[in-house]
N, C-alpha and C positions, 0 to 999 in steps of 0.2 A: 197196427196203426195205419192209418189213410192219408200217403202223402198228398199232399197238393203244391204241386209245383208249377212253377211261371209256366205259362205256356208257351211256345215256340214259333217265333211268327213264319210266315211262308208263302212263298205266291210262284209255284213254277210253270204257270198257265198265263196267258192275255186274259183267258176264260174263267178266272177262277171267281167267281161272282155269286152269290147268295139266289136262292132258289126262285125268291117271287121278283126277281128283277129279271128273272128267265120265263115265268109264268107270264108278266106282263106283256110276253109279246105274242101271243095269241099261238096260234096255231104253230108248231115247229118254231125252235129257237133259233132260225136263222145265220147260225153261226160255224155251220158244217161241220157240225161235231160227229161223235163215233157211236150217237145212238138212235134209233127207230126214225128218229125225225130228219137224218139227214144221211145216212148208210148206206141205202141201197144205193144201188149201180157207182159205189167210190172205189176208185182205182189207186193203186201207191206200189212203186216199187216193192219189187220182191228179193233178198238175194238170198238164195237155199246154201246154206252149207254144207261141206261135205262132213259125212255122220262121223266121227271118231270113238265112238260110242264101244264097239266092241272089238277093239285092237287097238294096237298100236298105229300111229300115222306114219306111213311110211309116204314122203313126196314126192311125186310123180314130175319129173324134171321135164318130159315131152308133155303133159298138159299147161298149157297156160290158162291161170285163172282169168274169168271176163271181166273183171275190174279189181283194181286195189281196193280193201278195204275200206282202210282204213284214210289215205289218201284219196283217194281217187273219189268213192262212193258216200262215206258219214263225211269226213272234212268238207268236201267238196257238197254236199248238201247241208251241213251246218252253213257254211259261207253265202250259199243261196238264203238261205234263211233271216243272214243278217244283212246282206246287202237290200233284202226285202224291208228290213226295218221293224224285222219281228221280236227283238230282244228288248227290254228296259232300258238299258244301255249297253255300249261300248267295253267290254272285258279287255281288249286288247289294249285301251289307251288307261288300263291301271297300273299304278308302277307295284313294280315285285321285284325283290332282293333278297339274295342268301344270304343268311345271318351268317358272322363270321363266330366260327367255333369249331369243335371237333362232327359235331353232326352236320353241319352245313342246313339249320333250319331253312325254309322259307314264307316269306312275308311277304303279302299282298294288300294292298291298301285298298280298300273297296270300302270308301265314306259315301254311308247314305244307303248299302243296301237294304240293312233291315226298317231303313223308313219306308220302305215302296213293299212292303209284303203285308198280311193281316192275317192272326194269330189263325192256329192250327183250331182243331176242329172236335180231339178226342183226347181224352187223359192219355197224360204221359206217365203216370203209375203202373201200369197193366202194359206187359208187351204184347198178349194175346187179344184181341178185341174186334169185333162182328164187322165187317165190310157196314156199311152206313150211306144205301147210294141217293140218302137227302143231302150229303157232305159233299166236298168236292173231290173229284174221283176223275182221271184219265179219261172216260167213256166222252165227259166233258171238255173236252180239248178242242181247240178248233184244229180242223184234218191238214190246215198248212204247216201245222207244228209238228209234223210225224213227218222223217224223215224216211223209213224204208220196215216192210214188213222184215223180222230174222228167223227163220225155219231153216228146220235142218232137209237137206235134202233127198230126193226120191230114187236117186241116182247116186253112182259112186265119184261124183265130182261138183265143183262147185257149178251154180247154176246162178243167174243174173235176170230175172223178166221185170224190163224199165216201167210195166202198164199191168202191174196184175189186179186182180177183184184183191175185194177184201170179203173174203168168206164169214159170214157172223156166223155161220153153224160150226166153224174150224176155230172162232175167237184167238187170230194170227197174235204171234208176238212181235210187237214193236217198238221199230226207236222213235224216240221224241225229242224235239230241242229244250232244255231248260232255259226260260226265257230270262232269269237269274241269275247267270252263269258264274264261274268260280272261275273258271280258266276257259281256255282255246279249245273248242269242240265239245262243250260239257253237254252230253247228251242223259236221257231216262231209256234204259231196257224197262220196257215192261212187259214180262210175261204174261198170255193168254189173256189181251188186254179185257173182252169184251166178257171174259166169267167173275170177273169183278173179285178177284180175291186179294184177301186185307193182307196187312205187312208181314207176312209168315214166312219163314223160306220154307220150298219142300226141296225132296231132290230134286225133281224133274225140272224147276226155277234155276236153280243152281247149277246143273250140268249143265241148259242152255248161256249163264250169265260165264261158263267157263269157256265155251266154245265162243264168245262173241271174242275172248280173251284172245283167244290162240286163234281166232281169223284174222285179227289187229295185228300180231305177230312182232309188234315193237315194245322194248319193255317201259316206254316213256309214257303207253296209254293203260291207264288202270281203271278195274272197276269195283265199287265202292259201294257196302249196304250198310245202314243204319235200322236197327231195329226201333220200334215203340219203346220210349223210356231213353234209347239212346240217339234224339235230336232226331229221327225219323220224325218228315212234317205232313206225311199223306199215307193215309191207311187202305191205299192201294199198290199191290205188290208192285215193284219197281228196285233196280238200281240203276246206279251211277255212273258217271266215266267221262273223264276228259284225258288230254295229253297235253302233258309240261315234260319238254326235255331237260330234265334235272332228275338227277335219284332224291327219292323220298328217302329223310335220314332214318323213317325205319326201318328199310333197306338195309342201312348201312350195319342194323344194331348185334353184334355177334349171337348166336344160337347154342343151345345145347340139346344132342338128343336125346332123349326121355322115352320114348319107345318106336315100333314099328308095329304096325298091322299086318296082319295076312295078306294082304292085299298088296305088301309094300310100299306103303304108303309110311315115311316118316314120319313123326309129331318131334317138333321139340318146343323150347323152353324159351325165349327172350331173355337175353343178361343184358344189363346196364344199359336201359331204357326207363326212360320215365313211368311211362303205361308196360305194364306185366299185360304177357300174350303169349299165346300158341304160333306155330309154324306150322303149315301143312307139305308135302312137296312128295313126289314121285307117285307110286301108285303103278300095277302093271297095267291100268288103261286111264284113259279121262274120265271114264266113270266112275273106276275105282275112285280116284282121288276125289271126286263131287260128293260121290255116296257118303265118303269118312265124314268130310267138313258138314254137310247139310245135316247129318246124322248130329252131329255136336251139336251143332244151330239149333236143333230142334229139342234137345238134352234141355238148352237152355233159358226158350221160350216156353215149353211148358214148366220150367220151374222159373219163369218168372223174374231172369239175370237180363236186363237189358246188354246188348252187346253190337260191335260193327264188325264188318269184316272189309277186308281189300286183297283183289286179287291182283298179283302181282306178278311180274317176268315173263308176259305172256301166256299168265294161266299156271306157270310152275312153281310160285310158292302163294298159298293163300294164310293169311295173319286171318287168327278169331281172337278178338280183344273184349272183354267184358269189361263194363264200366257202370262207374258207380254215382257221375258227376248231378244229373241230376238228385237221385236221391242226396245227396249233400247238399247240394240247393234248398230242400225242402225241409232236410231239418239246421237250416242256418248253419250247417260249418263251412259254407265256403266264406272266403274274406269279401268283403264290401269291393276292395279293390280290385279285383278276380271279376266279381258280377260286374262293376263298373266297365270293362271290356267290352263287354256284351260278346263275346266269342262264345260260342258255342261247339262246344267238344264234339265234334261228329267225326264220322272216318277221315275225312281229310286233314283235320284238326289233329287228330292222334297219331296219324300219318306224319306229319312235319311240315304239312303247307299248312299254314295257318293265316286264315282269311281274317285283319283286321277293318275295325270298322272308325277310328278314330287315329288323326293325324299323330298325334302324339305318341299314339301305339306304337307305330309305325317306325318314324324316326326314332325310340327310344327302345325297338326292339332287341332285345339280346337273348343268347343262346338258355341265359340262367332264366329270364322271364318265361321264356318256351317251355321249358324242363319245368316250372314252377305249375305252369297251370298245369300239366299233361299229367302231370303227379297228382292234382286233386283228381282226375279220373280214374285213375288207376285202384285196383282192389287191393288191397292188402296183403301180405305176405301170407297172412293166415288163411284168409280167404278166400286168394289165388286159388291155393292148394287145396280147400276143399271144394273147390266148383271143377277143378280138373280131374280131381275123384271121383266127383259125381259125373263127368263127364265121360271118363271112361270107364267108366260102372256101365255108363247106358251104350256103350259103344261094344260094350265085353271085353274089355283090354285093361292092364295093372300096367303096373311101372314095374313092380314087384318080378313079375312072368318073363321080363323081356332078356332074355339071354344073349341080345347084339349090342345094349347100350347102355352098360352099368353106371348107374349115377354117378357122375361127377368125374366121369374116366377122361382123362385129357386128352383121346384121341377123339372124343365127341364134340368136343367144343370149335365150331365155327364162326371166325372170327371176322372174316370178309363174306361179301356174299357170294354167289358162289359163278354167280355172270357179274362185275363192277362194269357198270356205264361209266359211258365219255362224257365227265361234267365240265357245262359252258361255262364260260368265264364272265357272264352276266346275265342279269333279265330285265335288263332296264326297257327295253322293249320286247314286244313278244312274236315280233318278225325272229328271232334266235330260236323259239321253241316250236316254230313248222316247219315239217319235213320237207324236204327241195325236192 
C-alpha cells in the first residue's frame, strides 16, 4: 500500500528558496553559497581533530588544546551568528520548563515556528531516496551560516587554522547554524558537504558525528539524526546538536542487557519508556562502537523502518529508536487531538524536549500528555522484537549466543544512568543553560 502522508514543513536556511527565483538573477546567485558560483578562493575555519579512530584516547594532560570546543569555538561562533541577526528569531527569549513527574519531561514553547517554514520536498514513505540537487540542499547555503570546517587530523593532536581554503576536491565536512533553532547552539554537522549525499548514514558519517561528540566533551550537548519517514526535513546528509543543560528523560529510562559484540560493544533494551529502543555504549575503540550503531542504521534503512538516533554522554551511550508515527498518520490512527499539536516526533521529541507550538500546550503540559504522544511513535512489542532480530541477523549477533547477559538476569538491569548530571532548578531563562 502507498502511504501518503502530510508532509513536513522546514526551512533551516535564509536560503532555502525555489530554483527560478535563483535562475532570475542572471549570472551566479549572488548569495555566496557552497557551489561553482561562489566557492573558489572561500575561506572558513578549520578545527582538525585528533583521530581516536584506532585506540583508545589516552589524554595528554601537557598538551593543551588551541581552543574550547565547544565553548570557545561552535557557541562562540553560533553567538556571532545571532548577534549578526542571521536567525528567524530569538531561541533564547522562549520560555522552557520541566514538566513536573518522574521523568522530568521538558517543554519549550516556540509559537509560530512552523508558520515561518515551507513544506519539505520528497516522500516521507521511503527512507532511501536519490540526492535531488533541483531540491534545496546545503550546497545552497549562504557561507555566513557555516560556522567551521570538522576534519579529523593529520597529526597526533588537535589542530585549529582560523582562515583555511575550502578544498571542493576534499568536499570538507561542515557545521552550519540552523537558522530555526530548537535550543542554544543548535547547529547541522554535515558530512562531505559538497558530494551531495541524501539522508543515509554510512559508517564513515557516523564515526565523524561521534567524534564531533567526544570533542564537546559535555554530556549537556547532544547530537541527534532523523532519518526519511522519521521527520527528517532535508535529503542531504546532516545531523543535529544543540546544548540544554538538563538530562534528557530518556537518559533517565533504566536498561537491560540483551547482548555484547566482539567488539565489546554492549546493546541493551529500554524498560519503562514510552518509545522502545536500543542502547549502544562501550566498544574497545570509537570506531568499534560507530561501526555497530551505523551497521544497525543501515539494517534499517534498507529495509525501509524509519528511525532516529541520539548520541549521548559525550559520545558513550547512542539510543537507535525506530518509529512508526508517521505511517499512523497515514493510515488515520493517530487522534485528531495528537495531529491538532502539530509536534512532530523527531529525535528531540522522543528524547523528552519537546518543542511545543501552541500556548495551551504549553501551559497544559503534563508528564501523562508527553508519555501519550511518545507512545503513538513507539513500535510495538511485537514488532520491537522483530526489527531487533532482523537487526542482529544483519549485524551476525543473537540474543540466544550471548553467554554474558542472560535475559532478564537481575544483575543486567540498569536502573540509573551510569554518569547522572547535576539538574537545574529552572529554565525559565536560558542564561542557566551556558556554560560559564
Amino acid at each position: 500500500m502507498m502511504l501518503k502522508i502530510k508532509r513536513v514543513p522546514t526551512l533551516v536556511s535564509n536560503f532555502q528558496k525555489d530554483e527560478d527565483e535563483i535562475g532570475a538573477r542572471g549570472v551566479g546567485c549572488g548569495r555566496n553559497c557552497l557551489r561553482n558560483c561562489c566557492l573558489p578562493g572561500s575561506k572558513l575555519p578549520l578545527y582538525a581533530f585528533k583521530n581516536l579512530s584506532y585506540g583508545k584516547f589516552v589524554a595528554d594532560e601537557t598538551m593543551e588544546p588551541p581552543v574550547d570546543f565547544l565553548e570557545s569555538l561552535l557557541l562562540g561562533e553560533w553567538e556571532d551568528r545571532q548577534q549578526k541577526g542571521l536567525f528567524r528569531y530569538d531561541v533564547t527569549a522562549c520560555e522552557t520548563k520541566v514538566i513536573p513527574g518522574e521523568y522530568g519531561f521538558i517543554a519549550q514553547l516556540n509559537e509560530g515556528r512552523h508558520l515561518k517554514k515551507r513544506p519539505t520536498e520528497f516522500r516521507v514513505d521511503k527512507v532511501l531516496q536519490p540526492f535531488d540537487g533541483s531540491k534545496f540542499n546545503f550546497t545552497k547555503v549562504g557561507q555566513e551560516e557555516l560556522l567551521f570546517q570538522f576534519e579529523a587530523s593529520d597529526e597526533d593532536e588537535v589542530q585549529l587554522y582560523p582562515d583555511a581554503p575550502i578544498d571542493a576536491e576534499k568536499s570538507p565536512s561542515v557545521v552550519a547554524i540552523n537558522v530555526s533553532p530548537i535550543e542554544y547552539g543548535h547547529v547541522l554537522l554535515i558530512p562531505k558537504v559538497l558530494e551531495c549525499l541524501p539522508q543515509r548514514i554510512d559508517r564513515d558519517s557516523f564515526l565523524l558525528a561521534l567524534h564531533m561528540a567526544v570533542e564537546a566533551a559535555n554530556p549537556y550537548f547532544r547530537l541527534g539524526y532523523n532519518s526519511l519517514g522519521a521527520f527528517a526535513t532535508i535529503n542531504h546528509l546532516h545531523f543535529q546538536a544543540y546544548y540544554l543543560a538538563v538530562q534528557f528523560p530518556i537518559e533517565k529510562a533504566p536498561t537491560q542487557k540483551i547482548s555484547v559484540t566482539g567488539a565489546r560493544v554492549k546493546i541493551s533494551e529500554m524498560l519503562n519508556y514510552p518509545v522502545r529502543g536500543l542502547v549502544f555504549e562501550g566498544g574497545n575503540t570509537l570506531e568499534d562502537l560507530a561501526n555497530v550503531v551505523s551497521d544497525c542504521c543501515i539494517c534499517l534503512q534498507e529495509n525501509n523502518i524509519p528511525y532516529n538516533v541520539l548520541i549521548s554522554d559525550s559520545g558513550k551511550r547512542i539510543f537507535l529508536l525506530p518509529q512508526c508515527y508517521a505511517e499512523k498518520q497515514a493510515l488515520g490512527e493517530v487522534s485528531p487531538e495528537l495531529l491538532d499539536t502539530q509536534v512532530n516526533p523527531a529525535v528531540w521529541e522522543i528524547s523528552g524536549h519537546m518543542v511545543l507550538k501552541r500556548k495551551e500546550d504549553y501551559e497544559g503540559a503534563t508528564e501523562a500528555n508527553a508519555w501519550r504522544l511518545l507512545a503513538e511513535v513507539s513500535l510495538s512489542e511485537v514488532r520491537f522484537q522483530e526489527v531487533t532480530a532482523l537487526i542482529f541477523e544483519a549485524i551476525g549477533l543473537s540474543v540466544e549466543e550471548n553467554e554474558h547477559a542472560p535475559e532478564g538476569s537481575p544483575e543486567d538491569l540498569d536502573v540509573t544512568p551510569p554518569q547522572p548530571m547535576e539538574e537545574i532548578d529552572g529554565l525559565s531563562t536560558h542564561t542557566t543553560m551556558v556554560p560559564v
